[in-house]
Structures are given as C-alpha cells and as structure tokens.
N, C-alpha and C positions, 0 to 999 in steps of 0.2 A: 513577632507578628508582622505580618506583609502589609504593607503601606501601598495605598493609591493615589493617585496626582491630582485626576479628573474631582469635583467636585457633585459632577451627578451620581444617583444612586440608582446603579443599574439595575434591572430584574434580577440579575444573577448575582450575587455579593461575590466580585473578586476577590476581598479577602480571605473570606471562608471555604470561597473553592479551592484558593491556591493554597491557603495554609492544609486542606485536607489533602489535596496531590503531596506536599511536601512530606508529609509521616505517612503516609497510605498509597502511595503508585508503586505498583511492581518493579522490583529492580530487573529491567529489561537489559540487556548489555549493553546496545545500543543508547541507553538511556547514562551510561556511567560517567563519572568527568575524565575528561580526556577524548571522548571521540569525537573524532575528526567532521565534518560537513559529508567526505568521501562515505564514512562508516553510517552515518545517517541517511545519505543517498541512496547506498543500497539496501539500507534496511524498507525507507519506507514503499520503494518499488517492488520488493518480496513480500511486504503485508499487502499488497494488494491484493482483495479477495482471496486471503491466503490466513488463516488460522496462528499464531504465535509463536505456540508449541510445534509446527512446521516449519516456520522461519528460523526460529534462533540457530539447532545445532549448523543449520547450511548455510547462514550468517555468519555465524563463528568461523566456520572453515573456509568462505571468502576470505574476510580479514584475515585471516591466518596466511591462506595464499595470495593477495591481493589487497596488500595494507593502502594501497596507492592508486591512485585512475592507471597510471604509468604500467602498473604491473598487471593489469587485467586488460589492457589495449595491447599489451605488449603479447597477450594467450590467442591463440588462435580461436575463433566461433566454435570450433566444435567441442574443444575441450570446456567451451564457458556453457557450451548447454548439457553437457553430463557433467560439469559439477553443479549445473542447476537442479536436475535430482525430478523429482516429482512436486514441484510446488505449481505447478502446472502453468500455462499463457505463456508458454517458452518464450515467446516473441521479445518479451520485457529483458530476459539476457541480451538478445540480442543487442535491443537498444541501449540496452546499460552498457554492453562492451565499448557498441556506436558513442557514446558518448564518455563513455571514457577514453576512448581517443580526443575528442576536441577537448577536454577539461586539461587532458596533458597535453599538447600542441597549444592551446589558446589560451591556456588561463594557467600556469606556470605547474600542472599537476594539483592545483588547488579548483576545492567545489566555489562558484562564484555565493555568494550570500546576499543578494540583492532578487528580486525575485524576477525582472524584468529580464537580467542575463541568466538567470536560472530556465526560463521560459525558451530561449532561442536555443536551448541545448538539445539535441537530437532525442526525442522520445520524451521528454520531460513536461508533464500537463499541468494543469493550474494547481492541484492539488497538491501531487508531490511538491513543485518552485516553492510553496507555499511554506508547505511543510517544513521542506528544511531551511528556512528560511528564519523561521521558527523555533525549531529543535533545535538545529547546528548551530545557531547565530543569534540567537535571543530577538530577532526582530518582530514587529508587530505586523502580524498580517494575521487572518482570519483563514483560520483551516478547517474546513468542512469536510466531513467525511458521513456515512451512514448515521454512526454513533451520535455528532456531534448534534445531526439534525432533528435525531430523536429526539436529545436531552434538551435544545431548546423548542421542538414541538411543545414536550410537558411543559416544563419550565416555566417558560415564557407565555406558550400561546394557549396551554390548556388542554391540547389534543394530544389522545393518546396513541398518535403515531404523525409522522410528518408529511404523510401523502405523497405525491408525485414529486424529485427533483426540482428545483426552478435556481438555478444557479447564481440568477444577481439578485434575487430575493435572500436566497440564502445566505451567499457572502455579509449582505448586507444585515441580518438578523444577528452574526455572530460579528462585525462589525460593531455594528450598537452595543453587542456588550463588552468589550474587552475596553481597558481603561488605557490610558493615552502613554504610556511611559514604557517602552519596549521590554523591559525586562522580567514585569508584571505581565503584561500582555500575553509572552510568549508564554511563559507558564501558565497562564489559564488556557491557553489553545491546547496544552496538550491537557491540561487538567480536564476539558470539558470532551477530548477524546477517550480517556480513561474513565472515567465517570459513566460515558455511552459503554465502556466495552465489559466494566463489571461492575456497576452498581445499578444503571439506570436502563437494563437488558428490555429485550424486544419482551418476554413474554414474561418474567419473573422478577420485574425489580424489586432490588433490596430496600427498601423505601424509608425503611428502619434505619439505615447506614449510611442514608444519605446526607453530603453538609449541607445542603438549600433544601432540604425537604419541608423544612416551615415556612420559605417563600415559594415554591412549587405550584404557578397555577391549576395543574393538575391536580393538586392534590386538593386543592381547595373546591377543586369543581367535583369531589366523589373520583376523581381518577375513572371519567368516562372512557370507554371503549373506541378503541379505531372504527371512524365512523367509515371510511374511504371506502371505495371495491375491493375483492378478495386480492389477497397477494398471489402473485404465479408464486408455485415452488420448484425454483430449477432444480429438475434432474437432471442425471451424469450418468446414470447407467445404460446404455445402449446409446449415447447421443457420439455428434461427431468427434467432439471433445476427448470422449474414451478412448476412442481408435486413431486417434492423432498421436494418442499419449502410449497408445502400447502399440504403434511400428516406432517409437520417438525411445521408446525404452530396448527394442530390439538394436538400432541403430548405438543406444550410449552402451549398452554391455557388448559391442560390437569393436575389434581394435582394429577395422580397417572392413573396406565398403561388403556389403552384405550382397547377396541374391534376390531376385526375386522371389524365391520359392519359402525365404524366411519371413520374409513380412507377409505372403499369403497366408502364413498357418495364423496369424495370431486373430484371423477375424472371419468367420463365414459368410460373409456375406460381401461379394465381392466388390458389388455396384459401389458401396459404402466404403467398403476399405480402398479402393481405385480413388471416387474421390476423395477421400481423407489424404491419399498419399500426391495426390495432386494439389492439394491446398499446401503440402507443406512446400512440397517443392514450389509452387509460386511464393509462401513466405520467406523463405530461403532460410527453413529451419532443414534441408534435408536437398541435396547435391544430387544426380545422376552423372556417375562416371561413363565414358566414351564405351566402354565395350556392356554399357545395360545394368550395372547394378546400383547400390544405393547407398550413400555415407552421409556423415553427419558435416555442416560445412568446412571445408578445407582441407578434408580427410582423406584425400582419393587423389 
C-alpha cells in the first residue's frame, strides 16, 4: 500500500489513485525501468496531439537508432524528419534534434531533470519540462495535459468537462492535489494522466472502473453534462495540415531533391499547394536547391 506524508485529505485519494496506476496502467515502453530521461523526452514530444498506437512502433525505432541526445544531434534534419514518419507537426523533430544538440554539448549528453533547466532547452514548453520531470525523475511537479484536466474537472469540480484552458488555475488545481513527497507525487501525475486517457474518456467514461469514483463530485452531482459552448471539431481533410504532409511524404520517399513537377501532382489546387510549400520552406522543414528544386533539410 502507498503511503503519503502530507496530512491533508485531498479530493483525490493519492493512495487509491496511485495504488490503481500501479496494477492497472498500460505497459507503455516508455513507461519500463530503465529508461533513460532521453527516452522519455522523446516520447512525450511524439504524444503530442498524436494517438499511442502511432507513437510507440516510431518510438521504438528512435531508441533503437538514437539511444542518446548524441546520436540524433549527431543525424542530419532531413533523415530525423523521414524517420519521423507521419505522426505529423514535423516541426517537433526538428526541435528535438535542436535540442538534442544542446543536451549533448551542455548537459554531458544527459536530459537535465529539474524543470527550470528543462525549460531553457530549445522547443521544450512547460508541459513536456514537466513531464519528464516527472516520469524520467520522480519529481514533484504538476502535469497537465487535456486528460488530466477532465479528470479534475469531474473529480474535483463537478463539471462535466473542463472548459477553456487557464494555465495557472490549472497548474494550480493539480498542485493542490498531489501530496508533498516527490516519489508519490510523480506517480499520481501520471496516474491522473492515465486515468484521463482510459478510464475517465471525453464521451464514455468507465465509471464502474474507476478508483475515486466514490469521491467523484461528478458523480455525486448525477454526472451533469458539459455545460460550456460547442467544441469546434478539427478537421484534416482538405485543410493546410494535409497538403504540408503529402509534399513532406513526397520529399521522405525522395533520396535526393525532387522537381517541381512532383510536388505539383499531389494537390490540385494550386494557390493552396504554393502556399503549403511556402510555409514549409519558411519552417525550414523543406530546402530549395540553387538550380529550383526541392529536398528535405540538408539533402541537396
């Protein structure tokens, strides 16, 4: 049984959350003993707005090629964005590569575990610092993610969904409940991210399977309805996002710079495909060689 320091009795019973994470969370691989702060780094910047089942096999075969900051600083951009594959925001390779050069130049090839020097590292935002902060390093810091904000919407506040972002309300909500002793802590920050991602779901929670489902203010309140305005539903089909990603797939099955004439066919509509290929080349996911054609960075 898991033991807590703190003397207050949170909404959320650390005990019972973390004893349920402990038999009951997914064996994620990222999640095994032994990985590194490095291997958790790049996992949680691949689940970014990215599904699991997408992440892991292309996860695996990071670490497999890139056990080290050293060794993925040491690849060139273009091969780190065709092995980034289709998990899509290509950007995020880049900054991961970006920062796997400073973690190997500045911090001895080691991820820092403090979250403050987690923060100053090139692409790295409060959430991920946090994160592994967290996962990699047992420390106590408060990781909020979509998930986590649901499950103390219910939980905590009664509402059946969390409404608009507010980031130092937030911090602060999942703050108050984590108990004071970092090794406990960490493990309910991922416990109450699990929890959001299959028990306590947007439209179908298991309610039945839940371990705080008896102190649940939602539940106590009939588990009312999201009162807030309608959610947008982002779509992907026709938007800029598509056509960034299919001249970005023509470029990785590409061993050396393309033509114009190939990244024309993949979209009819010119205005849109011109600017899509113009955004990339400003993000500097995509190069223009001296005699007019088109490669993935450092390819040409």
């Amino acid at each position: 049984m898991t033991t807590i320091s703190n003397s207050a009795v949170p909404p959320v019973n650390p005990v019972e959350l973390v004893d349920w994470f402990d038999t009951s969370a997914r064996p994620l691989p990222w999640r095994a003993p032994g990985t590194t702060g490095w291997g958790v780094l790049v996992s949680e910047t691949m689940l970014q707005q990215t599904p699991v089942n997408r992440v892991q096999p292309i996860w695996e075969e990071w670490m497999r090629r890139w056990p080290r900051p050293s060794d993925l600083a040491a690849e060139s951009q273009g091969e780190v964005l065709r092995a980034w594959g289709k998990l899509g925001y290509p950007r995020r390779a880049l900054r991961l590569h970006q920062a796997a050069g400073v973690i190997a130049d500045e911090h001895g090839d080691v991820v820092p575990s403090d979250v403050d020097t987690l923060l100053a590292l090139p692409g790295i935002g409060a959430y991920t610092a946090r994160a592994v902060a967290a996962f990699a390093y047992g420390r106590r810091a408060p990781v909020v993610d979509t998930n986590v904000r649901r499950v103390v919407a219910r939980a905590v506040h009664g509402a059946g969904d969390a409404g608009p972002p507010s980031t130092k309300r937030d911090l602060a909500d999942v703050d108050a409940l984590l108990p004071s002793d970092d090794a406990t802590a960490a493990r309910m920050s991922a416990a109450l991210m699990e929890l959001g991602q299959v028990v306590c779901t947007v439209r179908s929670p298991a309610c039945e399977s839940c371990p705080i489902a008896h102190d649940c203010a939602w539940q106590h309140a009939g588990r009312p309805a999201y009162a807030g305005p309608p959610k947008k539903v982002q779509k992907f089909a026709g938007t800029d996002r598509q056509v960034r990603g299919k001249l970005l797939d023509v470029l990785r099955g590409s061993t050396g710079p393309v033509g114009r004439h190939e990244l024309d066919a993949v979209w009819s509509d010119a205005g849109q495909r011109d600017r899509c290929l113009d955004s990339l080349l400003v993000d500097g996911l995509v190069e223009q060689t001296a005699d007019g054609r088109f490669a993935l960075p450092g390819e040409h």
